[in-house]
C-alpha positions in Angstrom: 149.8 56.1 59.1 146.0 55.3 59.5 144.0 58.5 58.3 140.4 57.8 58.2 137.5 59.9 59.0 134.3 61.0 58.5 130.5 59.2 59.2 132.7 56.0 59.7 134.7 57.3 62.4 138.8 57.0 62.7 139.7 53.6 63.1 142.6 54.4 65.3 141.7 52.3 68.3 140.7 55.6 70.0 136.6 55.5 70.8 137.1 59.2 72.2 137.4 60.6 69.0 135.1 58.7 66.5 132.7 62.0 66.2 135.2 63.7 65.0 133.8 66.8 62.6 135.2 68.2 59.0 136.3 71.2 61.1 138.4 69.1 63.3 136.2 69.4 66.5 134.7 66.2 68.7 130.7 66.2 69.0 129.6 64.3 71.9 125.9 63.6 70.1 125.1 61.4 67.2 123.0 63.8 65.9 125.2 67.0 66.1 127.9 64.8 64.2 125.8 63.9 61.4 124.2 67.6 61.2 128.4 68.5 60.8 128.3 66.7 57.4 125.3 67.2 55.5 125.5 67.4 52.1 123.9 70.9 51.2 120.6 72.8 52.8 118.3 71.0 51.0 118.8 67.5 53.4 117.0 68.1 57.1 118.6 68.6 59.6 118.6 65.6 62.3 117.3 66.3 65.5 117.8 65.1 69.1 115.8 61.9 68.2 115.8 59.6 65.3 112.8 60.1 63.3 110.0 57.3 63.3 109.9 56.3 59.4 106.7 54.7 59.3 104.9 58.7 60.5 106.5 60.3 57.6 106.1 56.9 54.8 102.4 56.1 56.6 101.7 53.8 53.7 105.1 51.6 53.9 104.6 50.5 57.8 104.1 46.5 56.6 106.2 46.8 54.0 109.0 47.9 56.3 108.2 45.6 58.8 108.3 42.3 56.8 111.7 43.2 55.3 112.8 43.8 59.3 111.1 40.1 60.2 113.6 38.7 57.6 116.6 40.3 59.9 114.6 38.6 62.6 114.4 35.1 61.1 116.5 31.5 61.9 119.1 32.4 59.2 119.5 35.6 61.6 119.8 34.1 64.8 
């Protein structure tokens, strides 16, 4: 039998179960799933939103977004 699970979900077919937590229970948020397996204390918690990665790396913001205009290109499309 199939037994996968964690951040990748369960790949049984079922979509109602993909958030399924280490303790066995289903979240209904992104967020709240991902918060279920963090690594230790010292990684943030996620919060309702995703966080905008060009306030907290101000300095990366055109790095970031010609590496994204690649994913964006003809080869992409």
């Amino acid at each position: 039998a199939r037994q996968v699970r964690g951040l990748c979900g369960t790949y049984n077919g079922n979509q109602q179960d993909e958030f399924t937590t280490p303790a066995g229970d289903v979240e209904t948020g992104v967020a709240a799933f991902a918060n279920k397996y963090r690594a230790s204390g010292e990684c943030p918690a996620l919060g309702p939103f995703p966080p905008e990665p060009c306030d907290a790396f101000a300095g990366r913001r055109e790095l970031a977004e010609a590496a994204c205009a690649v994913l964006h290109g003809t080869p992409f499309q």
